[in-house]
N, C-alpha and C positions, 0 to 999 in steps of 0.2 A: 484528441486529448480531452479530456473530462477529470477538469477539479472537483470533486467531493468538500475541500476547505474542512477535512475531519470530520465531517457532521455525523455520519454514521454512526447512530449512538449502540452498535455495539456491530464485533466480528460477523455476526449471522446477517445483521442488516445491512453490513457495506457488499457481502456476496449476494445479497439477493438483487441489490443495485447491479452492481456491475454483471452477471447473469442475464439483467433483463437488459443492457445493452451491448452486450455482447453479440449481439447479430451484425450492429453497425461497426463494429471492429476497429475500437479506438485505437489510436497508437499506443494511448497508456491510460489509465486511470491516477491522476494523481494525491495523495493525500487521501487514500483510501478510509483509515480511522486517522484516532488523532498519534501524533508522532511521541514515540517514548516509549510505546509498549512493541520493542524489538522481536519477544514470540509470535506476538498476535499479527506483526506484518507479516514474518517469515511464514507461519499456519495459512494466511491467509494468500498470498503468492501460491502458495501449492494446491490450494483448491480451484484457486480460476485459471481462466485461457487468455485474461488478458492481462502484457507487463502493469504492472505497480510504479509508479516513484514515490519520492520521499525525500526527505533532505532540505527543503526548504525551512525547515524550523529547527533542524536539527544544527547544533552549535560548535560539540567538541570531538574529536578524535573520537573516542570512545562511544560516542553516541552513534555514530558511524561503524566502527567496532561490531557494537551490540549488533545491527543490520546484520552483516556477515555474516557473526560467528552464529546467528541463529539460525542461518540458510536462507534467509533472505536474497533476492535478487536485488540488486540497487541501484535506481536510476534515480541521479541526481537530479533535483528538479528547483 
């Protein structure tokens, strides 16, 4: 497992992180960018080979929601 803590100051920079450790075959990357922008997770799950979580900042039903309905994969974290 490999927390990120959102740092990834943008979509291109959390995949070129999680690509360069992708050989060691985390269980999850978590907190890839920062939580709130339910597109840019869901975009971003479909470009890499390794699962995502998320959830830990996120508050209401619908923020949860958003996950989903974007295509998101969602692993509680």
């Amino acid at each position: 497992m490999t927390d990120f803590h959102g740092r990834p100051d943008s979509l291109e920079a959390a995949k070129v992180y999680i690509d360069a450790i992708a050989p060691i075959r985390p269980l999850f990357v978590e907190e890839a960018i920062q939580p709130g922008d339910a597109a840019a997770m869901a975009d971003l799950a479909r470009r890499v080979d390794c699962p995502l979580a998320t959830g830990e900042r996120l508050f209401t039903p619908r923020e949860f929601a958003d996950i989903a309905e974007n295509g998101g994969s969602l692993h509680s974290a």
